[in-house]
TORKOL-4160 file (C-alpha; in steps of 0.2 Angstrom, whole numbers, padded with zeros to 4 digits, m for minus):
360
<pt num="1" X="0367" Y="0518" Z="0434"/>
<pt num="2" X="0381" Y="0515" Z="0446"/>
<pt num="3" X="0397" Y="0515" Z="0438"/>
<pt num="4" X="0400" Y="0497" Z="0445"/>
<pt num="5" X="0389" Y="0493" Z="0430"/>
<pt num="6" X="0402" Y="0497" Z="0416"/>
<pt num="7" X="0415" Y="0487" Z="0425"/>
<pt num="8" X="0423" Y="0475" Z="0414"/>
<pt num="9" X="0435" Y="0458" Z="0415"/>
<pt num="10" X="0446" Y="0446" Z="0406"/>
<pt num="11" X="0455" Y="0432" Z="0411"/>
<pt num="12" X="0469" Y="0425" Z="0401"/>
<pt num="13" X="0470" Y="0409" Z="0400"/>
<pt num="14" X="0479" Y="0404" Z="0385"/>
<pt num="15" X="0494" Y="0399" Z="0393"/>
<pt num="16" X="0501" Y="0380" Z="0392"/>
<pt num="17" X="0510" Y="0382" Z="0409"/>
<pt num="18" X="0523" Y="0369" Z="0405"/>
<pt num="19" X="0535" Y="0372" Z="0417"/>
<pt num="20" X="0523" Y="0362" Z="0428"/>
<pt num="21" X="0522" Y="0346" Z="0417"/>
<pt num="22" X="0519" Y="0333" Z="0417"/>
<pt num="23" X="0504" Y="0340" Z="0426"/>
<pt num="24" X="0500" Y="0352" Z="0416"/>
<pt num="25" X="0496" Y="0348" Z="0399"/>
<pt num="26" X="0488" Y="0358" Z="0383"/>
<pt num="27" X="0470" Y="0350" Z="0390"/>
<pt num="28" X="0472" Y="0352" Z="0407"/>
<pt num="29" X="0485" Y="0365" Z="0411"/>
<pt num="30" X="0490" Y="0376" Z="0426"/>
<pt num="31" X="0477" Y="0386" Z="0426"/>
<pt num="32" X="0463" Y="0372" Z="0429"/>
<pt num="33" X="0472" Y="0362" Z="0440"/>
<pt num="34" X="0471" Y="0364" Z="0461"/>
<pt num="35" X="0486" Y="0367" Z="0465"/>
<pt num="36" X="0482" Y="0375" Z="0483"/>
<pt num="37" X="0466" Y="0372" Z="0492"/>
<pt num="38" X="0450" Y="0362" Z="0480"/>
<pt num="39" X="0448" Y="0375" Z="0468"/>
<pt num="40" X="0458" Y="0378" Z="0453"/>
<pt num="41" X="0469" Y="0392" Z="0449"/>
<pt num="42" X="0456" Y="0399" Z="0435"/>
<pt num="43" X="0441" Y="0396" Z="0447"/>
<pt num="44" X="0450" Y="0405" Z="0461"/>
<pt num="45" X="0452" Y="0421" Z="0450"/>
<pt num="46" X="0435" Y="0422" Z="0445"/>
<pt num="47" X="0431" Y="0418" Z="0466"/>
<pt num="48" X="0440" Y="0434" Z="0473"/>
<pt num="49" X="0436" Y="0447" Z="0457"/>
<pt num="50" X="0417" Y="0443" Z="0462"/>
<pt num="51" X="0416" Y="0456" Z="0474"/>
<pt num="52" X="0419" Y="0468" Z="0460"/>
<pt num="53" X="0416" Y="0462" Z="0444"/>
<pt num="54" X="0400" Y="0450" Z="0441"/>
<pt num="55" X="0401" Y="0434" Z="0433"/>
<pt num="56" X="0391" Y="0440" Z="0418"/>
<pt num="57" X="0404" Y="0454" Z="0416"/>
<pt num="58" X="0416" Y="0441" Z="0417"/>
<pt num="59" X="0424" Y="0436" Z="0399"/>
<pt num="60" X="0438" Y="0423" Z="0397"/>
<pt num="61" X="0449" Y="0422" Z="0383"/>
<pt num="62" X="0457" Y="0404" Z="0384"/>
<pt num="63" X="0464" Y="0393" Z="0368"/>
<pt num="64" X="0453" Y="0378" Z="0360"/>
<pt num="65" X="0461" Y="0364" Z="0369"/>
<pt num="66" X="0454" Y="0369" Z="0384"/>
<pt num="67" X="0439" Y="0379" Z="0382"/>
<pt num="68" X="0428" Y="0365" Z="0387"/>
<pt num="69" X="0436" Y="0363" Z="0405"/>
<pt num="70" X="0436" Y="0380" Z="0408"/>
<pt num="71" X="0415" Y="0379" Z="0404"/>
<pt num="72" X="0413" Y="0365" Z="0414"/>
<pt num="73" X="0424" Y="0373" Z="0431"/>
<pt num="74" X="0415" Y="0392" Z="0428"/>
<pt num="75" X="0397" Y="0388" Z="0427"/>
<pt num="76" X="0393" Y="0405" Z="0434"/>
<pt num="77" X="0400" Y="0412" Z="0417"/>
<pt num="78" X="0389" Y="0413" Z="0402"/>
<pt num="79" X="0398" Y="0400" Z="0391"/>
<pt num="80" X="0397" Y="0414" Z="0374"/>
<pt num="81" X="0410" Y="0422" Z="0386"/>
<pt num="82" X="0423" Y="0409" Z="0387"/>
<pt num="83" X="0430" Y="0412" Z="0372"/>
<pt num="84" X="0443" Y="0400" Z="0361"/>
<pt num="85" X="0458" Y="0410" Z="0353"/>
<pt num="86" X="0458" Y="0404" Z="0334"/>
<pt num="87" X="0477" Y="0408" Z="0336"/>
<pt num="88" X="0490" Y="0411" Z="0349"/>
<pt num="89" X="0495" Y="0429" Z="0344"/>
<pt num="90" X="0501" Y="0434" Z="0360"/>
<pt num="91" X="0491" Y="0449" Z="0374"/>
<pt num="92" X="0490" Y="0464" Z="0361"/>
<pt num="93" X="0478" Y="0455" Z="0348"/>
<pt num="94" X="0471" Y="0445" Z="0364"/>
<pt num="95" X="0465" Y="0463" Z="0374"/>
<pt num="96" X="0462" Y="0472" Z="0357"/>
<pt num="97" X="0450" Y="0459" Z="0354"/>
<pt num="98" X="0442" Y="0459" Z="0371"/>
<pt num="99" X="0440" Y="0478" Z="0368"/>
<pt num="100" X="0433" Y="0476" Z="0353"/>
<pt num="101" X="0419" Y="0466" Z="0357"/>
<pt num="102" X="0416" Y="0476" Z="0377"/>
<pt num="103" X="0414" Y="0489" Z="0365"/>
<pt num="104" X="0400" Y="0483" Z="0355"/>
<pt num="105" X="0391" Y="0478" Z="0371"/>
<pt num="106" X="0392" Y="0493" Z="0380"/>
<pt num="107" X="0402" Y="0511" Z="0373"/>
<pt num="108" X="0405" Y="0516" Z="0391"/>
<pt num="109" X="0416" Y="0499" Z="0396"/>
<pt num="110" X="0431" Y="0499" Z="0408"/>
<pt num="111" X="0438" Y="0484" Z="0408"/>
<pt num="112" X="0453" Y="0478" Z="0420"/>
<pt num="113" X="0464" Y="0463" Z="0413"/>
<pt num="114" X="0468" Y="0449" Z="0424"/>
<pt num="115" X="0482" Y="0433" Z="0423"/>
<pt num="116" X="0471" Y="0418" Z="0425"/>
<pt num="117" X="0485" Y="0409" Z="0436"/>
<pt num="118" X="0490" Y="0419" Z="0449"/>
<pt num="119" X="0489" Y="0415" Z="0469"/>
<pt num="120" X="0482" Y="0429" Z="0479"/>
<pt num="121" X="0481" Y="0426" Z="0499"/>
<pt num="122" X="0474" Y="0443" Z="0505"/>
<pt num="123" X="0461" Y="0446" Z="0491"/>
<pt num="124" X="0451" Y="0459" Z="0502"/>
<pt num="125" X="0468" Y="0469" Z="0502"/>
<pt num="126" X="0471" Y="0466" Z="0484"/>
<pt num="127" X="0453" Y="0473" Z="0479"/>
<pt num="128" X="0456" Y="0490" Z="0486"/>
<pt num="129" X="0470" Y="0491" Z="0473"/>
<pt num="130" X="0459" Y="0484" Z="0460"/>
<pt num="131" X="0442" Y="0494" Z="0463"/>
<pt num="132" X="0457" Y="0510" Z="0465"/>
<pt num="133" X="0464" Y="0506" Z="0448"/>
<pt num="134" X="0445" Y="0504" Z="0441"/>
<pt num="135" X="0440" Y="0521" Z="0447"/>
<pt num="136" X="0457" Y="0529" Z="0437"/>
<pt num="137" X="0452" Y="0520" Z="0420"/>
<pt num="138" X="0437" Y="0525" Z="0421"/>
<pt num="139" X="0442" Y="0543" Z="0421"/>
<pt num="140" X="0451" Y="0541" Z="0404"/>
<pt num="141" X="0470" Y="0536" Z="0412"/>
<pt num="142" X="0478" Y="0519" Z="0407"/>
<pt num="143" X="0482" Y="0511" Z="0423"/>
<pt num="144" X="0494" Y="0497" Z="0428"/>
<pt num="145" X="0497" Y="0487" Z="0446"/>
<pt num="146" X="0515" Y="0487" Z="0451"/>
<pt num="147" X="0520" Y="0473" Z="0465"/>
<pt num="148" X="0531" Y="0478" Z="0476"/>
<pt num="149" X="0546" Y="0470" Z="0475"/>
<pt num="150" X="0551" Y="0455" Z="0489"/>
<pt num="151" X="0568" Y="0451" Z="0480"/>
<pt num="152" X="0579" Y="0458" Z="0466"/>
<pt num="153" X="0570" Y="0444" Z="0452"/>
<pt num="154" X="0575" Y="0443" Z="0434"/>
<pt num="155" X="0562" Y="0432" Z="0428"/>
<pt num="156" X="0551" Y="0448" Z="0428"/>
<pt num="157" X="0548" Y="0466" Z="0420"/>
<pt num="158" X="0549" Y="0482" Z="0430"/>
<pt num="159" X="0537" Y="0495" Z="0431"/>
<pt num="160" X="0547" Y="0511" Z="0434"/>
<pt num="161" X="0536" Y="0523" Z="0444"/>
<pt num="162" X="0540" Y="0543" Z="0448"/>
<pt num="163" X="0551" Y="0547" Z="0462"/>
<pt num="164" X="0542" Y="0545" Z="0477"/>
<pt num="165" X="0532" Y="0530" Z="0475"/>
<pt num="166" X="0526" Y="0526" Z="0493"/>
<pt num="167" X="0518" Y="0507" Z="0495"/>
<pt num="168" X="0501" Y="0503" Z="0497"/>
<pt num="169" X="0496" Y="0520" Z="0491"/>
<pt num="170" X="0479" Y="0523" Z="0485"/>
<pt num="171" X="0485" Y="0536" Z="0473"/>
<pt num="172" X="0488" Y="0533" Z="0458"/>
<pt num="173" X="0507" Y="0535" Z="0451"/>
<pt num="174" X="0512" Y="0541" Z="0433"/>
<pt num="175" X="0521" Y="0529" Z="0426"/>
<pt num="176" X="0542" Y="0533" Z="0419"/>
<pt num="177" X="0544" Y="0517" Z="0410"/>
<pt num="178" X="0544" Y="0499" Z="0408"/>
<pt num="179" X="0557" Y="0489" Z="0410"/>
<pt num="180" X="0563" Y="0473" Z="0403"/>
<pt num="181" X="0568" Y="0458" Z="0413"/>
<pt num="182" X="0585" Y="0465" Z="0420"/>
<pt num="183" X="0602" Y="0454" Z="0425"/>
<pt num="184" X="0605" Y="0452" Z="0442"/>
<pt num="185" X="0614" Y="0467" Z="0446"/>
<pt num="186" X="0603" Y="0478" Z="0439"/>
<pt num="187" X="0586" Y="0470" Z="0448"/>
<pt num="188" X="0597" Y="0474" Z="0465"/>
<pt num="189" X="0599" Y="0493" Z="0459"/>
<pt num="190" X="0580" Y="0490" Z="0455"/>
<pt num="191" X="0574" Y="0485" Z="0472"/>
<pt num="192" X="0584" Y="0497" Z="0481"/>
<pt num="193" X="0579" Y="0512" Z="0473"/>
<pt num="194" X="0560" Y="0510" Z="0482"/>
<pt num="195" X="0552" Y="0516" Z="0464"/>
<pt num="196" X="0553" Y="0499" Z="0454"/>
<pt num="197" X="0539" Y="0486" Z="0454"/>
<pt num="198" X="0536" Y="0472" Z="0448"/>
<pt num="199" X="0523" Y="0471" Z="0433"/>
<pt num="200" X="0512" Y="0457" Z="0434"/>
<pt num="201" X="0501" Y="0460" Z="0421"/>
<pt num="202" X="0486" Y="0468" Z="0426"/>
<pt num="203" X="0481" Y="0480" Z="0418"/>
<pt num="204" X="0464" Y="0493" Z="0417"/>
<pt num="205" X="0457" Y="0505" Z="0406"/>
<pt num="206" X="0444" Y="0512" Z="0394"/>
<pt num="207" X="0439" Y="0500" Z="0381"/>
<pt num="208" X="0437" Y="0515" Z="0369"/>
<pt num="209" X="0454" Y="0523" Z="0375"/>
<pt num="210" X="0463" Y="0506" Z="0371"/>
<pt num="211" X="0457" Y="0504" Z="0354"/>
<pt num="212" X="0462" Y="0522" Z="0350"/>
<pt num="213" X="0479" Y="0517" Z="0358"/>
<pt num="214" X="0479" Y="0500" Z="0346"/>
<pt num="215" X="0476" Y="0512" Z="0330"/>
<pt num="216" X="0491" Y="0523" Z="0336"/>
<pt num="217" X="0504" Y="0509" Z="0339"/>
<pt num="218" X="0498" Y="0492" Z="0332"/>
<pt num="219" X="0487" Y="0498" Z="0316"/>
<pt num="220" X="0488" Y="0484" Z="0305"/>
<pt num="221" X="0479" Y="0474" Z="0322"/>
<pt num="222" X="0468" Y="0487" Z="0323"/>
<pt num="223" X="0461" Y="0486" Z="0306"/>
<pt num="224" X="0461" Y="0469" Z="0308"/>
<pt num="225" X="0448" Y="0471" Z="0323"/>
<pt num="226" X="0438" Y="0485" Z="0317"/>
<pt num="227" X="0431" Y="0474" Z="0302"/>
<pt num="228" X="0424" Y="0461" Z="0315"/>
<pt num="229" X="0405" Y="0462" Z="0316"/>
<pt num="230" X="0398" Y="0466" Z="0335"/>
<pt num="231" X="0399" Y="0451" Z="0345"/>
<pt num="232" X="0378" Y="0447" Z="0344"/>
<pt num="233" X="0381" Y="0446" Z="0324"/>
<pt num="234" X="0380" Y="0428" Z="0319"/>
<pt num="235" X="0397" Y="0432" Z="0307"/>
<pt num="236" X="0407" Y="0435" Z="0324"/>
<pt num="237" X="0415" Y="0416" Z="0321"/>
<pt num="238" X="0417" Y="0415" Z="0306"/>
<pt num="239" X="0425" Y="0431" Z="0302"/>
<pt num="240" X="0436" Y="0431" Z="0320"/>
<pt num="241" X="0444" Y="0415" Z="0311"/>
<pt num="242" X="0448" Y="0423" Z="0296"/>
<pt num="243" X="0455" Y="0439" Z="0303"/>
<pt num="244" X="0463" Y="0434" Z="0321"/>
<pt num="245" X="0479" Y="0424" Z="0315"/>
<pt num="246" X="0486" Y="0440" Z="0302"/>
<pt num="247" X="0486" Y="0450" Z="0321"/>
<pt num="248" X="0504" Y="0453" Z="0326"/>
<pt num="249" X="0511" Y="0441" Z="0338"/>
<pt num="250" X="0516" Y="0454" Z="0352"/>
<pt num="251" X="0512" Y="0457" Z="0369"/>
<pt num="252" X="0503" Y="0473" Z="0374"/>
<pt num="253" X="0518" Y="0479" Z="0385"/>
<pt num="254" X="0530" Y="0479" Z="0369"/>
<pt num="255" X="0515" Y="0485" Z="0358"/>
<pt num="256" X="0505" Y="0498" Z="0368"/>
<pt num="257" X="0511" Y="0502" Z="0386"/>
<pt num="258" X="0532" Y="0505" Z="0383"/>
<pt num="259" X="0524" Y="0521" Z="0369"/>
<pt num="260" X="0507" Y="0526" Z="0377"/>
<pt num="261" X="0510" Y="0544" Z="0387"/>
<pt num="262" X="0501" Y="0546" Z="0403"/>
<pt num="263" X="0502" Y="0528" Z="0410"/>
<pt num="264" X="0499" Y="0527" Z="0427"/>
<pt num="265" X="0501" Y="0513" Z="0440"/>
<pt num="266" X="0497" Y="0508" Z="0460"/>
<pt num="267" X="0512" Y="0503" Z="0470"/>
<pt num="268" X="0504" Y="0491" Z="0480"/>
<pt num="269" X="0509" Y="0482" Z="0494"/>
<pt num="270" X="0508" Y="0466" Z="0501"/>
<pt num="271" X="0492" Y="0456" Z="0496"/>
<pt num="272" X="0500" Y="0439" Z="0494"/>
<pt num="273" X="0504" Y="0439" Z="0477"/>
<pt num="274" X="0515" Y="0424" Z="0468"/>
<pt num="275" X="0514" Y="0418" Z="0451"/>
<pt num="276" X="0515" Y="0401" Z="0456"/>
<pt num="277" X="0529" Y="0402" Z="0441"/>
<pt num="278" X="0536" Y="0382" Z="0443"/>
<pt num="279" X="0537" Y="0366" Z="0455"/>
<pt num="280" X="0548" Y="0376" Z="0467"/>
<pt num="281" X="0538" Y="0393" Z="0470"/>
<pt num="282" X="0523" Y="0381" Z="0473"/>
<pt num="283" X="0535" Y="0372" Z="0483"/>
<pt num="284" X="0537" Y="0387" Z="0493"/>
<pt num="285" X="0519" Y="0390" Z="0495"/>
<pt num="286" X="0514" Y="0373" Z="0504"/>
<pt num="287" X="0515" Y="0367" Z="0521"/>
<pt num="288" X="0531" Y="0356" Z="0523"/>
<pt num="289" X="0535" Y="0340" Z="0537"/>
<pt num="290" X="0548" Y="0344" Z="0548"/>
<pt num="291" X="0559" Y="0339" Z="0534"/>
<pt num="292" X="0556" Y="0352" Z="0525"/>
<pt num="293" X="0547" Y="0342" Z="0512"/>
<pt num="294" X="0532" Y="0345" Z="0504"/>
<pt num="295" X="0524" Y="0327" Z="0502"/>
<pt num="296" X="0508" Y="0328" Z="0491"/>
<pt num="297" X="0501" Y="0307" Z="0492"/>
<pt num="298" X="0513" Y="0295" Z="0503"/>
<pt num="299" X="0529" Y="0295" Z="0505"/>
<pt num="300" X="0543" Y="0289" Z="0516"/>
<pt num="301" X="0558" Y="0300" Z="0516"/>
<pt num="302" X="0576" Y="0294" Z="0525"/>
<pt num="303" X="0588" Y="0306" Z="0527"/>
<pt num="304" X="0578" Y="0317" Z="0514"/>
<pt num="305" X="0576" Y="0335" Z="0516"/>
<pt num="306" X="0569" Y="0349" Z="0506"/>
<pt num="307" X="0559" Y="0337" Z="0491"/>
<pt num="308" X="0545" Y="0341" Z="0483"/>
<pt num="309" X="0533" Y="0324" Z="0481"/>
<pt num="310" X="0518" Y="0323" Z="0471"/>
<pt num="311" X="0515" Y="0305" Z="0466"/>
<pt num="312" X="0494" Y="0300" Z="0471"/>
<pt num="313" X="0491" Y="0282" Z="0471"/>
<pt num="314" X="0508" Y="0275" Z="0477"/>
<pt num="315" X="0520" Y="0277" Z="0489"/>
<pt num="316" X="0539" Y="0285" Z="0486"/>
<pt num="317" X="0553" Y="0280" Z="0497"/>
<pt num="318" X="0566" Y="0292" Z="0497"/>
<pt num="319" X="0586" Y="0289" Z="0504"/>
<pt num="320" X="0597" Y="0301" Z="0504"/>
<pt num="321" X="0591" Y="0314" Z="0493"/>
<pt num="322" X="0587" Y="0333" Z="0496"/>
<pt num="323" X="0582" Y="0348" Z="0485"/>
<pt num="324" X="0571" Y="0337" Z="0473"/>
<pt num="325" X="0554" Y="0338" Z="0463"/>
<pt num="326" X="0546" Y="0321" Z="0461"/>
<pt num="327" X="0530" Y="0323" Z="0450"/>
<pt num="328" X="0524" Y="0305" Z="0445"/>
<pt num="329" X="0507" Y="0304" Z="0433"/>
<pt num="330" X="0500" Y="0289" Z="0423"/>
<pt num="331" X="0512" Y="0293" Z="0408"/>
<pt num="332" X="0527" Y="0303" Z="0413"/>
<pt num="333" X="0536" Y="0306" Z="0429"/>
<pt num="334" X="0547" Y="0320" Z="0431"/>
<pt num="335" X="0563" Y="0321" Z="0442"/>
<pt num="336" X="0571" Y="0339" Z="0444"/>
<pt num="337" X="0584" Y="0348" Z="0454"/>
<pt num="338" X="0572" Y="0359" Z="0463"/>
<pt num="339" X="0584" Y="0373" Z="0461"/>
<pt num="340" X="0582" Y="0370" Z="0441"/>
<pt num="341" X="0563" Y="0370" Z="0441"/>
<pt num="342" X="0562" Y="0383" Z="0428"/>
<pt num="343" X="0569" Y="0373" Z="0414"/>
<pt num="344" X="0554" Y="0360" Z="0416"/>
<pt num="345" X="0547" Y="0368" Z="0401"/>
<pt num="346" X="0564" Y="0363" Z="0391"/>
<pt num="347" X="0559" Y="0345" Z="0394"/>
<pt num="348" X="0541" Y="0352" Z="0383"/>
<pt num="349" X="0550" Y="0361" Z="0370"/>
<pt num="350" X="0561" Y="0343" Z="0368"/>
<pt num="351" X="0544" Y="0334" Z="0369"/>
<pt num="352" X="0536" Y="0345" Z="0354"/>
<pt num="353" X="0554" Y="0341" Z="0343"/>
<pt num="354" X="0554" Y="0323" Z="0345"/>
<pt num="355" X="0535" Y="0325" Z="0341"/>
<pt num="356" X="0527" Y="0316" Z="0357"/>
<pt num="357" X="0510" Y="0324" Z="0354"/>
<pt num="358" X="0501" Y="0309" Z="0368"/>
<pt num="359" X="0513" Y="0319" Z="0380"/>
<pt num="360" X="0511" Y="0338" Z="0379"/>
């Protein structure tokens, strides 16, 4: 049997994305929507893995608010594998519970973890990488993909490779540490030391070796899981709901990678990677008039440079204004500095206070 065979995948897709409301919301959010091209972000993942991993080796674990979109975008995928969190309990519980059930299917599982919301542009490039980092978790080694740093960012962690580290490598690294997101100063020292990446949160290995990780650093999760009948048991439901919420609440970087020994990455290079993290990194992402604006509908802009526009179904006329995001929808419209898109989700988390449920 080729070893192709035991190759696994999940998707997370859990996530609310709400620094891209009023667009995204909990039933439709960031990663079913087309931001870039006519396929979503979700259905865009599932496109480039294909090569590599088969639709029925595909799993998605997502959160009940949005299971039904994603069944009805990813036909290909059996629906028993587009799965419905009964609780938000973070990556550890998420992968631990992904494991458990690749486990039952098939002992010999390697399975690689994928965002469900990330733009790739040069996918052929990026699966050399994944089909490397494959190949390394299947030999027992717990394997991480480091992006190669573009700018010194604080928004993200740091994977701190060995000295040496040369980009685009088809060798796989050992892995010094993790890092958490750093203040400025320290992202620079980060990016000019050549052996800091970025870590993006994808992620390969044994299914067996991660659950022998999970009894090591998270146990109480890992009991948790273990009493879980196998997937085909007609209990699965019932007892996931019971069992799921009591999981702790923590991601598999804190829980699992920062103790593991014998972590090892790729320091990639450029495939085209972006988190498409707000308005203004898809902003930077999209063809622009020679005002540098990005008009999504109709628009007229005076004078007006640098704007982000997405308002479908009426025109906008802009005087005098620059740097902004315009996102107009049926029931909220949402004007931001561009600079400030990261705090779009503040305007959710004041939302969920004031208890505006028909708007998140």
């Amino acid at each position: 049997m080729p070893r192709r065979a035991t190759y696994y995948g999940l998707i997370l897709a859990g996530g609310r994305g709400t620094r891209f409301w009023p667009r995204s919301r909990r039933a439709r959010a960031k990663q079913v929507l087309r931001f870039l091209g006519d396929r979503s972000l979700i259905q865009q993942t599932v496109d480039r893995l294909s090569p590599v991993i088969p639709p029925d080796h595909l799993w998605v674990l997502t959160n009940e608010h949005l299971r039904a979109e994603i069944v009805r975008q990813l036909p290909e995928l059996p629906k028993n594998q587009i799965l419905a969190e009964p609780a938000q309990r973070n990556t550890a519980p998420a992968i631990g519970l992904a494991a458990h059930i690749l486990q039952s299917i098939d002992p010999n599982a390697v399975m690689g973890v994928f965002p469900s919301d990330h733009m790739i542009s040069k996918p052929a490039r990026y699966l050399r990488f994944v089909r490397g980092a494959f190949k390394s978790a299947a030999e027992g080694k717990m394997v991480v993909l480091g992006i190669q740093p573009r700018w010194p960012e604080t928004g993200y962690g740091y994977i701190e490779f060995a000295k040496g580290a040369s980009a685009g490598s088809l060798e796989p690294r050992a892995v010094r540490r993790f890092r958490e997101k750093p203040e400025l100063p320290r992202a620079k020292r980060y990016v000019k030391s050549g052996n800091f990446y970025w870590n993006a949160g994808m992620f390969f290995w044994k299914t067996s070796v991660l659950l022998d990780a999970l009894r090591e650093f998270l146990p109480k999760t890992a009991t948790l899981l273990a009493s879980l009948p196998a997937f085909a048991n007609s209990r699965f439901s019932s007892k996931l709901k019971g069992a799921f919420p009591h999981c702790e609440n923590i991601s598999i970087d804190y829980a699992v990678l920062e103790k593991a020994r014998g972590v090892v990455g790729f320091a990639t290079d450029d495939f085209g990677w972006n988190d498409v993290g707000s308005w203004n990194a898809l902003y930077e992402l999209l063809p622009r008039d020679g005002s540098a604006n990005v008009i999504r509908g109709e628009a007229l802009a005076h004078a007006s440079s640098g704007n982000y526009i997405d308002a479908e179904g009426k025109l906008v006329a802009l005087v005098g204004v620059n740097d902004l995001v315009i996102v107009d929808t049926p029931d909220a419209l949402l004007i931001a500095d561009r600079s400030r898109a990261q705090e779009v989700g503040d305007v959710v988390k004041l939302l969920e206070k004031q208890r505006r449920h028909n708007l998140l």
